[in-house]
C-alpha positions, 0 to 999 in steps of 0.5 A: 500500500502506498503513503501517498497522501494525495493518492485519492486527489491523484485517482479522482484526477485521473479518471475525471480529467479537465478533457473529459470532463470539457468534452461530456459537458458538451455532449450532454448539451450543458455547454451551449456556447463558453460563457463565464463558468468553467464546467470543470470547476463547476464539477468540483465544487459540485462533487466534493463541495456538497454533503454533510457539514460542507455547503447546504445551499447553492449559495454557498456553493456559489461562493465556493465556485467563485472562490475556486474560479477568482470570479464573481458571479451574478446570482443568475449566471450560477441559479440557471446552471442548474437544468436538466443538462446539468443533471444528464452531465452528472448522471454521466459523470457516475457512470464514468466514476462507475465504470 
């Protein structure tokens, strides 16, 4: 077994590169022209950002974001991500975990 502290970042890492990540994005219809957020970003606030005794509302997830992305972000750039292309995005994203 490894002492690699950073073993599980490094995996995570792996699996969801920036690439793939940019490119499922796409596929599943969440990006539909490059605009202020970074879906990459999006993913990791998202992913580890949220659970018990983390963020309980979007709008601490918002801030973690803008936080993550040294941006600011008007309420509506951040509330209208959330949409049925988000949802096949991360439904994709298990899977690819699962895989």
């Amino acid at each position: 077994m490894t002492n690699d502290p950073q073993i599980i970042e490094k995996n995570l890492c792996s699996i969801f590169s920036p690439d793939w990540l940019r490119q499922t994005a796409h596929e599943t219809g969440l990006v539909k022209r490059e605009r202020k957020i970074d879906h990459v970003i999006m993913f990791w606030v998202l992913t580890l950002g949220f659970g018990v005794r983390l963020q309980h509302t979007l709008a601490s997830l918002k801030r973690s974001y803008e936080k993550a992305a040294t941006q600011k972000l008007s309420d509506g750039s951040w509330y209208e991500r959330f949409t049925l292309e988000l949802v096949a995005f991360l439904r994709a994203c298990v899977m690819h975990g699962i895989e």
